[in-house]
C-alpha positions in Angstrom: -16.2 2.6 17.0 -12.3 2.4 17.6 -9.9 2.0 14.5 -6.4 1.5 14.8 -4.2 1.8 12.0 -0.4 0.7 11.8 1.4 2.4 9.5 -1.3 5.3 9.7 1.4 8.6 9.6 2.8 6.7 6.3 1.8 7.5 2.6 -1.0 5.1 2.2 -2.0 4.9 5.9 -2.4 8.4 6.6 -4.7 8.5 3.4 -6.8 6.1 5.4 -6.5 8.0 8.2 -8.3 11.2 6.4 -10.7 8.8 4.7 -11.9 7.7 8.3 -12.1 11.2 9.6 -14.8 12.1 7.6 -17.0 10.2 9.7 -17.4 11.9 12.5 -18.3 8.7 14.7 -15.0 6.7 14.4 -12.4 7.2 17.2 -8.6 6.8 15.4 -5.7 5.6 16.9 -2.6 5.1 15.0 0.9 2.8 15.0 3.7 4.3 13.4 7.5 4.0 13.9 8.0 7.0 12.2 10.9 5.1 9.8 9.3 6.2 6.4 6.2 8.0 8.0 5.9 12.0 9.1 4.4 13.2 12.4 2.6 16.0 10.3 0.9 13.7 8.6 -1.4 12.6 11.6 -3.8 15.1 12.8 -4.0 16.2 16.5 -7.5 14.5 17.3 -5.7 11.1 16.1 -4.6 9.2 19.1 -0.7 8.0 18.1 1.6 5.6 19.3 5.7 6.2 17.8 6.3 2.0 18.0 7.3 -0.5 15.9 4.7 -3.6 15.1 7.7 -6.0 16.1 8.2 -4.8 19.2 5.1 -7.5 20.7 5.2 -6.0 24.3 4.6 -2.2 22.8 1.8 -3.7 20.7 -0.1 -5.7 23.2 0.1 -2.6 25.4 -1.5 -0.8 22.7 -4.3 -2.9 22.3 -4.8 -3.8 25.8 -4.9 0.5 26.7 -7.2 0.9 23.4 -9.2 -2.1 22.4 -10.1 -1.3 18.8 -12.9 -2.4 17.2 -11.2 -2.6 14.0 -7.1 -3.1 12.6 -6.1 -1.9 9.4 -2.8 -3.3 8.9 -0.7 -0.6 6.7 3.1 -0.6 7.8 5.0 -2.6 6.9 9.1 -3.2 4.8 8.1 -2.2 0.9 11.7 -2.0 -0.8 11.4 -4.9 -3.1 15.8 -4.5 -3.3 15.7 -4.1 0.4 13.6 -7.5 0.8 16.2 -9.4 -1.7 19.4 -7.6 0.1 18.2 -8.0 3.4 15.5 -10.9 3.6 15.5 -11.9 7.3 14.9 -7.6 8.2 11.9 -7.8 5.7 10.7 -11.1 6.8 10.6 -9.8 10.8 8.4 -6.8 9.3 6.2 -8.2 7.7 5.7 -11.6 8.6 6.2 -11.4 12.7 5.2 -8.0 12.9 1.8 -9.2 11.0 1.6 -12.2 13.6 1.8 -10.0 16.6 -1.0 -7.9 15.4 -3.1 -11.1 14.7 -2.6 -12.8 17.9 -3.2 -9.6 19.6 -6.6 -8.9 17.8 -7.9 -12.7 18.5 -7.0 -12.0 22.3 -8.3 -8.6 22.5 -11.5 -9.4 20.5 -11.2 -7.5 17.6 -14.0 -7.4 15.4 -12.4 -7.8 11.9 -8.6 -7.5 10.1 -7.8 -5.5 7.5 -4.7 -6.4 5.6 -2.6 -5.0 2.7 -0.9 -7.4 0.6 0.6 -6.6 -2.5 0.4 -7.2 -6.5 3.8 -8.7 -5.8 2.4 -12.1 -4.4 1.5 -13.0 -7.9 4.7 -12.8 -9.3 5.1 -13.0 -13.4 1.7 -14.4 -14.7 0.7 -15.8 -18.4 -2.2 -13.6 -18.3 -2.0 -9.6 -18.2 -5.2 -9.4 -16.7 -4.7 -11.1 -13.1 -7.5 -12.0 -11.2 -7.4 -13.4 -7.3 -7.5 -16.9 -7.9 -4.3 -16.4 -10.5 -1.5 -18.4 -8.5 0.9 -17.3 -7.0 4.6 -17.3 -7.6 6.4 -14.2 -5.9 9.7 -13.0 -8.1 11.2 -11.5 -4.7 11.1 -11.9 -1.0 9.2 -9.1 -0.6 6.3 -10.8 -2.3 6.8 -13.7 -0.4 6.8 -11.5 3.1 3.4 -10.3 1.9 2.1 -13.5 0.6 3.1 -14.9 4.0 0.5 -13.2 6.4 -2.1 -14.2 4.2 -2.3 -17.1 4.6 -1.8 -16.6 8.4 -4.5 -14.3 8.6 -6.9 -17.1 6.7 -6.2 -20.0 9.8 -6.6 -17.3 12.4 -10.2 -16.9 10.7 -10.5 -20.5 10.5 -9.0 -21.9 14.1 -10.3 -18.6 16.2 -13.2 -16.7 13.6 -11.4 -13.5 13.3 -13.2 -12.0 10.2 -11.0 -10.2 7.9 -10.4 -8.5 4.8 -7.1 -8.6 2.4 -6.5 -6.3 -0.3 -3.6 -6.8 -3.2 -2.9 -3.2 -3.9 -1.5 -2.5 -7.8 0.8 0.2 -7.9 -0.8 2.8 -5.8 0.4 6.8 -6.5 -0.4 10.0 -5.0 0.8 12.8 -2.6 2.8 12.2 0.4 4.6 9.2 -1.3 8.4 9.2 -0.2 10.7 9.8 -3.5 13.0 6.8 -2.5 10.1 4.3 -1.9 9.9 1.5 -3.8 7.2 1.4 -6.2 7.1 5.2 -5.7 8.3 5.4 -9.3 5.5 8.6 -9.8 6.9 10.6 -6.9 10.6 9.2 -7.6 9.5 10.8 -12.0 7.6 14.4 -10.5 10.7 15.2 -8.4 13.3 14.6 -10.9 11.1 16.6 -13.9 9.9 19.6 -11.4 13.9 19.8 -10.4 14.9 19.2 -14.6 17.5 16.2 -13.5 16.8 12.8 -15.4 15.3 9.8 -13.8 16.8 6.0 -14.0 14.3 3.7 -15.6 15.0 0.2 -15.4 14.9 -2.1 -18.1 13.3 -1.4 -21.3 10.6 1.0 -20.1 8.2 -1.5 -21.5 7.2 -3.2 -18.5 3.7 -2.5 -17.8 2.2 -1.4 -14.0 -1.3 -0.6 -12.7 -1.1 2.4 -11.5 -4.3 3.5 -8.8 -4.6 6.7 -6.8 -4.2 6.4 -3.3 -7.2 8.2 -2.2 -9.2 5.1 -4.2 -7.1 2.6 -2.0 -8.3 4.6 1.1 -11.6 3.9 -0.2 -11.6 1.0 -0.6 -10.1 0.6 3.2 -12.9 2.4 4.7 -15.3 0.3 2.6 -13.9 -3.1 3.9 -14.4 -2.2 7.5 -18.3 -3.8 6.7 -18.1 -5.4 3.4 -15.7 -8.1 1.7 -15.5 -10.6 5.3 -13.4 -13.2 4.3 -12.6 -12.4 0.8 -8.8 -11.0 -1.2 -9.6 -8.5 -3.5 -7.6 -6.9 -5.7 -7.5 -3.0 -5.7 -6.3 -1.6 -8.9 -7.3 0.3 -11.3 -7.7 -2.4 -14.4 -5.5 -1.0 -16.9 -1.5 -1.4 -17.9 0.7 1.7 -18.5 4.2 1.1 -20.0 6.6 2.7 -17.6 7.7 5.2 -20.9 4.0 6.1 -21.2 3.8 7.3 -17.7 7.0 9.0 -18.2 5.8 10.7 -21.3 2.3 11.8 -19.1 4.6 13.6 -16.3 6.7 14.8 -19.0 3.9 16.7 -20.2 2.1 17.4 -17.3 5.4 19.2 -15.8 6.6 20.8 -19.2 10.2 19.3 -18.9 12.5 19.0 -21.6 14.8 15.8 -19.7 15.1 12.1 -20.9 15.4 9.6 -18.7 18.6 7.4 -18.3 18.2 3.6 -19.4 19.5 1.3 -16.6 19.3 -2.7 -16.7 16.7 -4.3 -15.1 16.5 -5.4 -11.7 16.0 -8.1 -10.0 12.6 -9.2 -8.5 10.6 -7.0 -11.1 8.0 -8.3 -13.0 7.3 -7.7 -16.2 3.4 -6.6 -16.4 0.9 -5.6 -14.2 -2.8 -5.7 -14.7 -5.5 -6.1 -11.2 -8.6 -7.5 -12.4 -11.2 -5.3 -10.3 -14.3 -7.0 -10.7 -14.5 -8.6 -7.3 -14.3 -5.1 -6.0 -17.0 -4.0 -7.7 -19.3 -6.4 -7.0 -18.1 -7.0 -3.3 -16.9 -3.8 -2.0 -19.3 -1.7 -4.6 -15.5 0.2 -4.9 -14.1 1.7 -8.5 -11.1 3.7 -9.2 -12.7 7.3 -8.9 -9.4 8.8 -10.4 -8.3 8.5 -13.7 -4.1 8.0 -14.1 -4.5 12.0 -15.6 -6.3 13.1 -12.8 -4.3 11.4 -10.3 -1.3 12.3 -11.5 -2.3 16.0 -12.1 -3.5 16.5 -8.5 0.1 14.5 -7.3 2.3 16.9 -9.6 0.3 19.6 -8.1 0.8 18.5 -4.4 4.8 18.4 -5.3 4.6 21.8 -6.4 3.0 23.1 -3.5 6.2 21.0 -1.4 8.8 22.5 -3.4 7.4 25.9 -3.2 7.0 25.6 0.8 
């Protein structure tokens, strides 16, 4: 069983990647233009190709060499200010570069479609608790780049029968996350506190997120390869942390003295943040296995360990 993986030398796609390698019967390949992902991060029995989705010719040559079984779609543009600065760059990303991939896995008979959208297609919602069927109402083009392919990968299912999977990811944390990412405020909070410099935080620190572990997200990945055809599911972990809480946990967790600098808010973030999980439970049989402490002690570790090297 072949697996490709775009976006597999990345933060969450390399989690995937390690997820998947567990199982000794699944044969890897990954996609990666390198841009925000690390070489290191792929291991040598992973077959890799350095290309960018957009680039159609590249990508058809990869499917037509490799013929996966199974695409989990990972890469993609993630700067929320990026997306608002530059919307047409984001838009090619994530909207065409998620087309190319579709039209090449209806030609090239791939089994099913594995697709990560984002909390961000939901926009600012009256409930904290947001479940699927919440509408949507993006705050930024970024969630409207995401947004976008979903709806594209629901007609490929419906005009050609490609089976597929989409999961809104909440705020995912954990090691290997780039310090300038956006919504990498976790790795962006350990690396000022392990250095004693004082992190921005936007707004009032009030705003809530839903914070999950990547190594859950992988999971719940690896999960979706047999279970959840057809369905969005959220992936998160259920619960809201104000931004000054999680501030206050790496504070501790670190055993740094700095405050953070107030700066005002930005444009295209939401307010709160909650994933309803319960169609992941009862679909995917997936639950956050990680605890925001736990994750965030074994993150903090894994920066330690990167500063010391």
């Amino acid at each position: 069983m072949k697996i490709l993986i775009t976006g597999g030398a990345g933060f969450i796609g390399s989690h995937i990647v390690d997820e998947l390698l567990q199982e000794k019967t699944y044969e890897l390949v990954v996609v990666d233009n390198l841009l925000t992902g690390n070489k290191k991060n792929i291991p040598p029995n992973v077959t890799f190709y350095p290309i960018d989705i957009t680039n159609q010719q590249e990508v058809e040559r990869v499917f037509e060499i490799e013929m996966p079984d199974y695409v989990i779609h990972q890469a993609g543009q993630v700067d929320v200010a990026t997306s608002i600065q530059n919307p047409l760059h984001d838009a090619s990303i994530n909207i065409l570069g998620t087309i190319s991939l579709l039209s090449n896995s209806q030609k090239y008979s791939v089994k099913k479609f594995i697709y990560a959208s984002s909390c961000a297609v939901y926009g600012e919602t009256k409930n904290s608790n947001i479940l699927e069927n919440t509408k949507t109402f993006p705050l930024s083009f970024y969630g409207i780049s995401k947004y976008t392919p979903e709806q594209y990968i629901a007609l490929y299912n419906k005009i050609y029968g490609l089976p597929y999977t989409i999961l809104r990811y909440a705020n995912v944390y954990g090691p290997r996350q780039r310090i300038k990412a956006e919504g990498g405020v976790v790795a962006i909070f350990i690396h000022h506190l392990l250095n004693e410099k004082s992190p921005q935080i936007f707004g009032d620190g009030m705003q809530t997120r839903d914070f999950v572990y990547v190594k859950d997200v992988a999971k719940a990945n690896h999960l979706a390869l047999f279970k959840g055809d057809n369905h969005v599911i959220n992936i998160g972990s259920n619960n809201q942390t104000t931004i000054n809480d999680l501030y206050s946990l790496i504070k501790d967790y670190t055993s740094s003295s700095v405050s953070p600098i107030y700066k005002a808010k930005r444009d295209g973030d939401i307010r709160n943040s909650q994933l309803d999980n319960t169609r992941a439970k009862q679909i995917l049989g997936w639950k956050p296995a990680y605890t925001l402490e736990e994750g965030l002690r074994e993150t903090i570790k894994y920066y330690k360990s990167q500063k010391a090297g």
